[in-house]
Backbone as JSON, one array per atom type, in Angstrom:
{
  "sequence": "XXXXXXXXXXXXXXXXXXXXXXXXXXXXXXXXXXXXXXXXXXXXXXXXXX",
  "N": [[0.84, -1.2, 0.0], [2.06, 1.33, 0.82], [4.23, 1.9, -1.39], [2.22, 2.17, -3.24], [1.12, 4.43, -2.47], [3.46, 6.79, -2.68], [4.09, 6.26, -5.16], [1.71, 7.1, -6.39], [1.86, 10.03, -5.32], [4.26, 11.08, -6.34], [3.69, 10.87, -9.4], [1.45, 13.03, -9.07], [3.34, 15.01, -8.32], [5.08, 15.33, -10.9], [2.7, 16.01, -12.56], [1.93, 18.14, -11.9], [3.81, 20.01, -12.25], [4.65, 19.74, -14.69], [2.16, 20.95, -15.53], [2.57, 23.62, -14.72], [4.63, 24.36, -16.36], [3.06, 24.2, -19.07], [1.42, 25.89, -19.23], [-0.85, 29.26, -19.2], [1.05, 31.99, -19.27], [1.25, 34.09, -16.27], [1.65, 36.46, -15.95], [2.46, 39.92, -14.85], [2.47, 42.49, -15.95], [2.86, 45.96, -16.59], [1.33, 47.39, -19.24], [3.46, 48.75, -21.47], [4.51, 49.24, -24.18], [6.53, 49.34, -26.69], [9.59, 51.27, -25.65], [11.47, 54.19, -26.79], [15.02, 54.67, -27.96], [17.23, 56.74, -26.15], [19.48, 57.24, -25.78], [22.91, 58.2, -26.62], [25.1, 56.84, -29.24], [28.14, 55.41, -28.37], [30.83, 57.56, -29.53], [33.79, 57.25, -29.94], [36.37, 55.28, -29.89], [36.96, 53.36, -26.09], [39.89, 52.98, -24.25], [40.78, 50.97, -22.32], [42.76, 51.75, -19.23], [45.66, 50.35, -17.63]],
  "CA": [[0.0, 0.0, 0.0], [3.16, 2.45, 1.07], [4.24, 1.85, -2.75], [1.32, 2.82, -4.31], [1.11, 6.4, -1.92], [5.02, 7.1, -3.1], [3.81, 6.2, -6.63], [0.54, 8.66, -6.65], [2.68, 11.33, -5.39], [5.25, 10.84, -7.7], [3.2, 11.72, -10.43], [0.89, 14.13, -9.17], [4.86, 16.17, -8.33], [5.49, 15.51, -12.26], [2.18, 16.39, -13.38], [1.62, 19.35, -11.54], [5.37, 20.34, -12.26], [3.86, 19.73, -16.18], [0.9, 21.74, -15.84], [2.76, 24.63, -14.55], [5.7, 24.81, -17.52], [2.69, 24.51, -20.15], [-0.04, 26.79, -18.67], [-0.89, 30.57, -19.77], [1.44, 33.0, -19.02], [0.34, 35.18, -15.39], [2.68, 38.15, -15.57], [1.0, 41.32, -14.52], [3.74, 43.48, -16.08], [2.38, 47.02, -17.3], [1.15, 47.41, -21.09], [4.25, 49.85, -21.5], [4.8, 49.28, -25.79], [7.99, 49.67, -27.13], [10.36, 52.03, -25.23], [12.38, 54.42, -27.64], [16.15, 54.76, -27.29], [17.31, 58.4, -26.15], [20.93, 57.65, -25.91], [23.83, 58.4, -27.89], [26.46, 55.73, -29.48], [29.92, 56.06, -27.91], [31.77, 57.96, -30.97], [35.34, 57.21, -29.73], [36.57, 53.92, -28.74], [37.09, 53.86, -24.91], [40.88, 52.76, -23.95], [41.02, 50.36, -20.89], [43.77, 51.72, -18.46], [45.9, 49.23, -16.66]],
  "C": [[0.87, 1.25, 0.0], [3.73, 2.92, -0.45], [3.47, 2.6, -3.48], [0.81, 4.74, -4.26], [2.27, 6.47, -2.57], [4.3, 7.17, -4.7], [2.73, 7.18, -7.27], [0.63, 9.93, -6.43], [3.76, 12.21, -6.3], [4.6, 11.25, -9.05], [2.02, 12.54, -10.24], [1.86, 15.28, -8.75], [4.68, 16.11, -9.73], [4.17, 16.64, -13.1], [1.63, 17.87, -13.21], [2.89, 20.13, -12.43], [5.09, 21.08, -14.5], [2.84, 21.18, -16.91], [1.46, 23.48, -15.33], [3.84, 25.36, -15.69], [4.33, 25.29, -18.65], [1.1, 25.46, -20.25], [0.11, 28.59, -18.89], [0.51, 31.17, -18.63], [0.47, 33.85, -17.83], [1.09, 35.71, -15.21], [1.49, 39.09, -15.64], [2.06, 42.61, -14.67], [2.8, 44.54, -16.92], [2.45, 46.98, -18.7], [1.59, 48.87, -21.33], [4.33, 50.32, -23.37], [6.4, 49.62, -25.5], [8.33, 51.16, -26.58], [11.16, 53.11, -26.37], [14.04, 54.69, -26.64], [16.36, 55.75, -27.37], [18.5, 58.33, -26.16], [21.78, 57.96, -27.16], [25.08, 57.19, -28.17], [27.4, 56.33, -28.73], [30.46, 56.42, -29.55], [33.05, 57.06, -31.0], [35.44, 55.8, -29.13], [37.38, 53.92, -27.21], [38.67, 52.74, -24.71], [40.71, 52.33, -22.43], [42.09, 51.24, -20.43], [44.04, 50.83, -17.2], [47.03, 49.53, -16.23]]
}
């Protein structure tokens, strides 16, 4: 009987484990759109000093 608990746990860990990789998307991240970029390139190439 100890077997068969271990064994029904065992895959309700996997299948949960399952159901959470292939399940909608719940992010609650702000509907920002595309950002623009305000910076400027580096012109000059920057010289490590060592």
């Amino acid at each position: 009987m100890n077997l068969f608990k271990v064994i029904g746990q065992a895959i309700q860990f996997l299948t949960e484990g399952a159901s959470e990789i292939f399940s909608p998307d719940r992010d609650e991240y702000p509907k920002t759109g595309v950002q623009p970029y305000e910076g400027d390139p580096l012109s000059e190439r920057v010289e490590s000093t060592k």
